[in-house]
VOGUKOL-925779 format. One record per residue (C-alpha): residue in three letters; z, x, y. Coordinates in nm, 4 decimals. Example, Ala and Ser with C-alpha at 12.3 -4.5 7.8 and 13.67 -1.06 7.14 Angstrom:
2
+-----+----------+----------+----------+
| res |        Z |        X |        Y |
+-----+----------+----------+----------+
| ALA |   0.7800 |   1.2300 |  -0.4500 |
| SER |   0.7140 |   1.3670 |  -0.1060 |
+-----+----------+----------+----------+
This chain:
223
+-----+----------+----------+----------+
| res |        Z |        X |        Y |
+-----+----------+----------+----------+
| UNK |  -4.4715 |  -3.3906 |   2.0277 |
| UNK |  -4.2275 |  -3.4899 |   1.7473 |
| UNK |  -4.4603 |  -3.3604 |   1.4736 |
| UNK |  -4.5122 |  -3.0163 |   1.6565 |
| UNK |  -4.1096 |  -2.9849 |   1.7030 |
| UNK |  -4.0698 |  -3.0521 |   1.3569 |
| UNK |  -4.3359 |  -2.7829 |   1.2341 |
| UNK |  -4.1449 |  -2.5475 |   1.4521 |
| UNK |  -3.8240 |  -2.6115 |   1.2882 |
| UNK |  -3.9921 |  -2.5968 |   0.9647 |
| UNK |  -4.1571 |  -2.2649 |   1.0758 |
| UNK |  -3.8503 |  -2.0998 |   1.1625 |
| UNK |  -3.6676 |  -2.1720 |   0.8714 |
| UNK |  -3.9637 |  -2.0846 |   0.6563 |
| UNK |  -3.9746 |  -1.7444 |   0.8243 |
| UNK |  -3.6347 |  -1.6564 |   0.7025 |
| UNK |  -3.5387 |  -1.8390 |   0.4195 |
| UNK |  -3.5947 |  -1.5480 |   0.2326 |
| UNK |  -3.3127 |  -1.4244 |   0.0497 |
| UNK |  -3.3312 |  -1.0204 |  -0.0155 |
| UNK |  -3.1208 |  -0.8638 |  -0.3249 |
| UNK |  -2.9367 |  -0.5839 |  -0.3203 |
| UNK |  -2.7416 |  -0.4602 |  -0.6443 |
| UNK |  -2.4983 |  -0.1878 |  -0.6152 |
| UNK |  -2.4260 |   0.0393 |  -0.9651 |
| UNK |  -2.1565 |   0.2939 |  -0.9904 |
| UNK |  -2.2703 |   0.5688 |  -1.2780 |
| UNK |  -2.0754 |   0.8229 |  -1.4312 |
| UNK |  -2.1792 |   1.0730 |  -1.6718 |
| UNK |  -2.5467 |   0.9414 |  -1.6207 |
| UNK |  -2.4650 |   0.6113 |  -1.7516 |
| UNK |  -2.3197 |   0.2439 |  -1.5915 |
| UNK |  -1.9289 |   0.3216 |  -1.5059 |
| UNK |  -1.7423 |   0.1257 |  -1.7467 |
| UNK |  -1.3695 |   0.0842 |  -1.6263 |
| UNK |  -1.0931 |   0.1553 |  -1.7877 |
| UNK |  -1.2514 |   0.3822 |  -2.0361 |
| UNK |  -1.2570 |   0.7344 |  -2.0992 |
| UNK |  -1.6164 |   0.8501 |  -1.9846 |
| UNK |  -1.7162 |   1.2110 |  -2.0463 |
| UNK |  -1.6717 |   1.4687 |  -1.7513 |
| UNK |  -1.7090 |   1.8297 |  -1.7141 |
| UNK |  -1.5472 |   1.8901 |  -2.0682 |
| UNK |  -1.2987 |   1.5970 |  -2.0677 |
| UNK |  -1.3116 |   1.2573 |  -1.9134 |
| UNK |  -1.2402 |   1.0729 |  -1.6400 |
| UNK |  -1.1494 |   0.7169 |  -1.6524 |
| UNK |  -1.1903 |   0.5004 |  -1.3241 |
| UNK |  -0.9726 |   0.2236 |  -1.2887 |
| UNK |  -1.0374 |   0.0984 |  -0.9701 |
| UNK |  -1.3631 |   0.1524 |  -0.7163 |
| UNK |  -1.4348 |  -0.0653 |  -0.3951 |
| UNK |  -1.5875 |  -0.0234 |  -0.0847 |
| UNK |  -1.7438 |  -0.1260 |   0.2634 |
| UNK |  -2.1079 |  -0.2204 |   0.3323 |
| UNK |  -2.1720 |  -0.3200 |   0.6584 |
| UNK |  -2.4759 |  -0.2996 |   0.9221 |
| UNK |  -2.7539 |  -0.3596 |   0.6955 |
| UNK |  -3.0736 |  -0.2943 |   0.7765 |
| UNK |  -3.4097 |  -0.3316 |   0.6467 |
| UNK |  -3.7349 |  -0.1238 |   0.7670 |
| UNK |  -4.0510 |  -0.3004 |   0.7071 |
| UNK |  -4.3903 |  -0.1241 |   0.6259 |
| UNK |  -4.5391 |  -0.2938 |   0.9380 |
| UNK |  -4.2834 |  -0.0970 |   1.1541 |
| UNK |  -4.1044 |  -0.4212 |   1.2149 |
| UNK |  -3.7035 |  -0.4181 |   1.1366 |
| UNK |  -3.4466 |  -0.6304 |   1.0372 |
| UNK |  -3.0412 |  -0.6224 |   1.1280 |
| UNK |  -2.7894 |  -0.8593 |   0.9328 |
| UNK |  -2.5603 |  -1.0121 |   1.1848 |
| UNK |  -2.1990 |  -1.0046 |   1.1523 |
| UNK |  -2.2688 |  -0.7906 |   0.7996 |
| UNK |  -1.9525 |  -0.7093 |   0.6246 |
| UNK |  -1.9667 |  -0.7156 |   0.2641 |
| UNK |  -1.6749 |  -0.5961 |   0.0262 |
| UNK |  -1.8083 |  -0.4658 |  -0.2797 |
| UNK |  -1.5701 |  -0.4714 |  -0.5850 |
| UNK |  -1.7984 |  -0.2435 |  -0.8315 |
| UNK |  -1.5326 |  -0.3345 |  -1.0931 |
| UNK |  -1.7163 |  -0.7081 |  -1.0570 |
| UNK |  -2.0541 |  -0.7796 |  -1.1321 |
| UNK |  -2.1028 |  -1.0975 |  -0.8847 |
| UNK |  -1.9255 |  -0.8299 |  -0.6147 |
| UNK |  -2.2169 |  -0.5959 |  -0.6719 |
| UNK |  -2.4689 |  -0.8359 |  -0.5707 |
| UNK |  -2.5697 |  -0.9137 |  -0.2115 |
| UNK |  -2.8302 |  -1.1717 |  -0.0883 |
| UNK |  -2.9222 |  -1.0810 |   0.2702 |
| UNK |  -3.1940 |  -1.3350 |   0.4106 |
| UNK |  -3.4648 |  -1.2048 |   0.5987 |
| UNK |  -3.8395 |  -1.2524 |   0.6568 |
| UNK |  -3.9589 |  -1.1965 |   0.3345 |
| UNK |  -4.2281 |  -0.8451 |   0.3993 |
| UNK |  -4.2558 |  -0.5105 |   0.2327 |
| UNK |  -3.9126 |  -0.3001 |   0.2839 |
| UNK |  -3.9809 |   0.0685 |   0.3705 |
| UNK |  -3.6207 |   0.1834 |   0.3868 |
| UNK |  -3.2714 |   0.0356 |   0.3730 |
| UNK |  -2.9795 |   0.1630 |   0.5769 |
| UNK |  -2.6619 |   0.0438 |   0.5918 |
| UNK |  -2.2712 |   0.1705 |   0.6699 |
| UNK |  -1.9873 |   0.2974 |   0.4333 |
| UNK |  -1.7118 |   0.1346 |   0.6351 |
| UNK |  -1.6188 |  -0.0721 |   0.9077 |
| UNK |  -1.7053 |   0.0185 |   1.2689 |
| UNK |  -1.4593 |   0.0990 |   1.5676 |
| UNK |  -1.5192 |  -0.2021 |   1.7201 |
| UNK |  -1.4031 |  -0.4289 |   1.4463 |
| UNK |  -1.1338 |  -0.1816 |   1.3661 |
| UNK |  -0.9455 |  -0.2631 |   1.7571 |
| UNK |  -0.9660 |  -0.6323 |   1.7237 |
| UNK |  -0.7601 |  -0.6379 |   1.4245 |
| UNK |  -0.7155 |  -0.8176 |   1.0813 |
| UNK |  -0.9931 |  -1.1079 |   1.0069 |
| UNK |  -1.1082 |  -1.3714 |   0.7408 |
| UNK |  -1.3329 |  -1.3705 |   0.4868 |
| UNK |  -1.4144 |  -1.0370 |   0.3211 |
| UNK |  -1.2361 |  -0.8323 |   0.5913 |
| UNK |  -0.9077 |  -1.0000 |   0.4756 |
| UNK |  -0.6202 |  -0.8005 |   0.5058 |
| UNK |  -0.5464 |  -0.9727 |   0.1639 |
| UNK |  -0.8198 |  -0.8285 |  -0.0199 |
| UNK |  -0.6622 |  -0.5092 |  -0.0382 |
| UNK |  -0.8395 |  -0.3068 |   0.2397 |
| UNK |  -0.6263 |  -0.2761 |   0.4981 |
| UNK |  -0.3683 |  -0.0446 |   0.6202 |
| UNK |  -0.1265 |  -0.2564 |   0.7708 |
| UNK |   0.0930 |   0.0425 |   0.8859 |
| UNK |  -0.2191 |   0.2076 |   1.0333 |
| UNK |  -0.3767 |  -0.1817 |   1.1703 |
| UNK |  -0.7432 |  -0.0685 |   1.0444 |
| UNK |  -0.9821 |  -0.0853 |   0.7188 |
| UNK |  -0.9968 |   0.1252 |   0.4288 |
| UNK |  -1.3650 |   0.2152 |   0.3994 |
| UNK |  -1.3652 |   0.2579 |   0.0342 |
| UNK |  -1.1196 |   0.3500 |  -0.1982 |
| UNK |  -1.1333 |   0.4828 |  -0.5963 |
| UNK |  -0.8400 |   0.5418 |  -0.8393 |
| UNK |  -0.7878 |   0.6360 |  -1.2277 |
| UNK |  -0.6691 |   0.9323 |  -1.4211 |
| UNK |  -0.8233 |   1.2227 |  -1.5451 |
| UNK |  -0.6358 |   1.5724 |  -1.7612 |
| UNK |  -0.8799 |   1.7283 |  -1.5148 |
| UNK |  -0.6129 |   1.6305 |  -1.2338 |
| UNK |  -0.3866 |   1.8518 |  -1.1288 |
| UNK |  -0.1697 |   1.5787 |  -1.0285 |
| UNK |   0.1831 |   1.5292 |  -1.2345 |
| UNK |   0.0581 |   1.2157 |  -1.4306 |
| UNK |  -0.2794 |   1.3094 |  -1.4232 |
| UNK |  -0.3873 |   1.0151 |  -1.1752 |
| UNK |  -0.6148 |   0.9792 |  -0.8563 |
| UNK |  -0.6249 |   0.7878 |  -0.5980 |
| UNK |  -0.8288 |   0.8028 |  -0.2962 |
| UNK |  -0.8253 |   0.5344 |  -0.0028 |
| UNK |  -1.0269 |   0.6760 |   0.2796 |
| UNK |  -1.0905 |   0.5413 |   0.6431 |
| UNK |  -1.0111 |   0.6220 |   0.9960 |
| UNK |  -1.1923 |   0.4860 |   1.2963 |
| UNK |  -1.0562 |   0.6912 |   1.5737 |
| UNK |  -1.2347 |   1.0397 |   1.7100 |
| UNK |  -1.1997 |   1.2911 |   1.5312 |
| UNK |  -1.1916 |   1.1167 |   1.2303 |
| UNK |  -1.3801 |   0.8388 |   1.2395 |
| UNK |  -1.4833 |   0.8607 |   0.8665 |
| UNK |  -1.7706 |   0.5608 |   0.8305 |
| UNK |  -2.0562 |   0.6695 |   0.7111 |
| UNK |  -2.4466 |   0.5836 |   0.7479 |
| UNK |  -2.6538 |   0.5958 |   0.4634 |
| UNK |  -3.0599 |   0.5825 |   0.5070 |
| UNK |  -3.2584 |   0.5533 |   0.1871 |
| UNK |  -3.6146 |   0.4756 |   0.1519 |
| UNK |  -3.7819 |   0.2685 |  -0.0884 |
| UNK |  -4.1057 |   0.3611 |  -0.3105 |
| UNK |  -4.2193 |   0.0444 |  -0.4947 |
| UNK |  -4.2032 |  -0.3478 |  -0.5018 |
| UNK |  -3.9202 |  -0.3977 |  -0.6808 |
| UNK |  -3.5785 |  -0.5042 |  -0.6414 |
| UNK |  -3.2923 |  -0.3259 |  -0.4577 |
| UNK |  -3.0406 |  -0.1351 |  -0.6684 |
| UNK |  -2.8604 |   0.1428 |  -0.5342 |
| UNK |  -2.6712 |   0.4086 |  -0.7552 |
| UNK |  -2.3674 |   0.5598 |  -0.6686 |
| UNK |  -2.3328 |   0.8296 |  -0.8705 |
| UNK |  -1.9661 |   0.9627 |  -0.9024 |
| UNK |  -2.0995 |   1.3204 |  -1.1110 |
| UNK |  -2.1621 |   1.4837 |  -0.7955 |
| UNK |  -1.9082 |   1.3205 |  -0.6063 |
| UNK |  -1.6207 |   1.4140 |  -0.8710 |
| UNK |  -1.7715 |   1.8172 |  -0.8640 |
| UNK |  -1.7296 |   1.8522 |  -0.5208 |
| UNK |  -1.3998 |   1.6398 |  -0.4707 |
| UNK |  -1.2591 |   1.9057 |  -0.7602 |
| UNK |  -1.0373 |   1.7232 |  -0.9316 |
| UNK |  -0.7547 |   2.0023 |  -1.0090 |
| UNK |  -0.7243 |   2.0836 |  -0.6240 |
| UNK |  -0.7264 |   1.6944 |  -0.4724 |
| UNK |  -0.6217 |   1.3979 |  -0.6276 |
| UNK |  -0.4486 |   1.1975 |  -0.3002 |
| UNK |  -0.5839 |   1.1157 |   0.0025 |
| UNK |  -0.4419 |   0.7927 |   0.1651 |
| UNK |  -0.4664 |   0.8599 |   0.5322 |
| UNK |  -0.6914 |   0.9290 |   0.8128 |
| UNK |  -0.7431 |   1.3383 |   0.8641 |
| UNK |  -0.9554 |   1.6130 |   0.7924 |
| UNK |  -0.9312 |   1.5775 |   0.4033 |
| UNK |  -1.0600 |   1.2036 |   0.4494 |
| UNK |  -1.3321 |   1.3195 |   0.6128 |
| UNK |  -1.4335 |   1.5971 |   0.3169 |
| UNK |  -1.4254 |   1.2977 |   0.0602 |
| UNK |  -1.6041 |   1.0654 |   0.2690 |
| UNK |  -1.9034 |   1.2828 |   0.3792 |
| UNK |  -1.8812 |   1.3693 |   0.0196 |
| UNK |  -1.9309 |   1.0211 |  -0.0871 |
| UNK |  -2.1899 |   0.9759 |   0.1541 |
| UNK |  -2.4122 |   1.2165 |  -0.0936 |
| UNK |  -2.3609 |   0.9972 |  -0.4024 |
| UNK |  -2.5942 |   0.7276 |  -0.3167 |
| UNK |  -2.9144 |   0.6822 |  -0.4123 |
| UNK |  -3.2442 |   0.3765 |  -0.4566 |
| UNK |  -3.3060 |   0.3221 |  -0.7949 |
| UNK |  -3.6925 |   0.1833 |  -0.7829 |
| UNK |  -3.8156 |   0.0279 |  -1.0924 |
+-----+----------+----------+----------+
């Protein structure tokens, strides 16, 4: 009886002692964003100073049609950091068809307040005058900006109806290799148009534009 207990034990950890990868990759211009440097844009640059964001609810689709939810899966990504980029999710180690996952921080979470860890109010994220999470938020400068000093700054959240502005994102995956996921600011930049909006810091309709904008710029690098 002992022995069988034990192989159980050792079974079940076995199963999911798997640790998963994920890299996140901001690119600008077709290239990795360097901060706090003038990269090329639409005929003058843009120069990001400071890009983080929300990942929460991951989930992995297996090729067998089995599936896989992270518990209690909040992860603050600082894309200004490479060891912030990198998440290990552990899971039963089997063929991933797709990857989903949230831009954000659910409702839920949003009513019960400030917590620990990576949902620290300290971290930067958190609207203390609003009591919820900023879902992501990017800043730098640009001459494209109409803005007096030539700056942008965009903090964007907002949990209550209409403007809850988290986002799902759904991407499937084509080979074997690891997870890297591109978040490629060209498009995202184009649409945002830079010499019409440079400041959104609230909850509203114009949060919503830039996030469901955002939502576009993300994409599985295989290979």
């Amino acid at each position: 009886m002992f022995r069988y207990i034990i192989f159980l034990v050792g079974f079940c950890i076995s199963s999911f002692s798997y640790s998963q990868k994920i890299t996140f990759r901001a690119v600008l211009n077709n290239k990795p964003l360097i901060f706090n440097s003038n990269t090329p844009f639409d005929g003058s640059y843009i120069n990001v100073e400071l890009f983080k964001l929300y990942v929460s609810n991951v989930e992995f689709t297996y090729k067998d049609g089995s599936s896989f939810k992270e518990r209690n899966s909040y992860h603050l990504i600082d894309l200004a950091n490479p060891k912030d980029c990198e998440l290990f999710i552990s899971d039963a180690k089997k063929e991933i068809k797709q990857l989903s996952f949230d831009i954000g921080i659910d409702s839920a979470t949003n009513y019960q307040g400030a917590k620990s860890g990576d949902l620290d109010p300290l971290k930067g994220m958190y609207w203390t005058w609003q009591s919820g999470y900023i879902n992501f938020k990017i800043e730098g400068n640009s001459p494209l900006c109409s803005s007096s000093k030539s700056k942008f700054a965009f903090h964007i959240g907002g949990f209550q109806h209409p403007f809850n502005a988290i986002q799902h994102i759904v991407l499937d995956k084509n080979s074997a290799s690891d997870i890297t996921v591109e978040i490629k600011l060209d498009g995202f930049f184009k649409s945002v148009q830079l010499d019409q909006r440079t400041n959104v810091m609230s909850p509203g309709r114009k949060a919503m534009f830039i996030a469901e904008t955002f939502k576009n710029a993300f994409l599985l690098k295989d290979g």
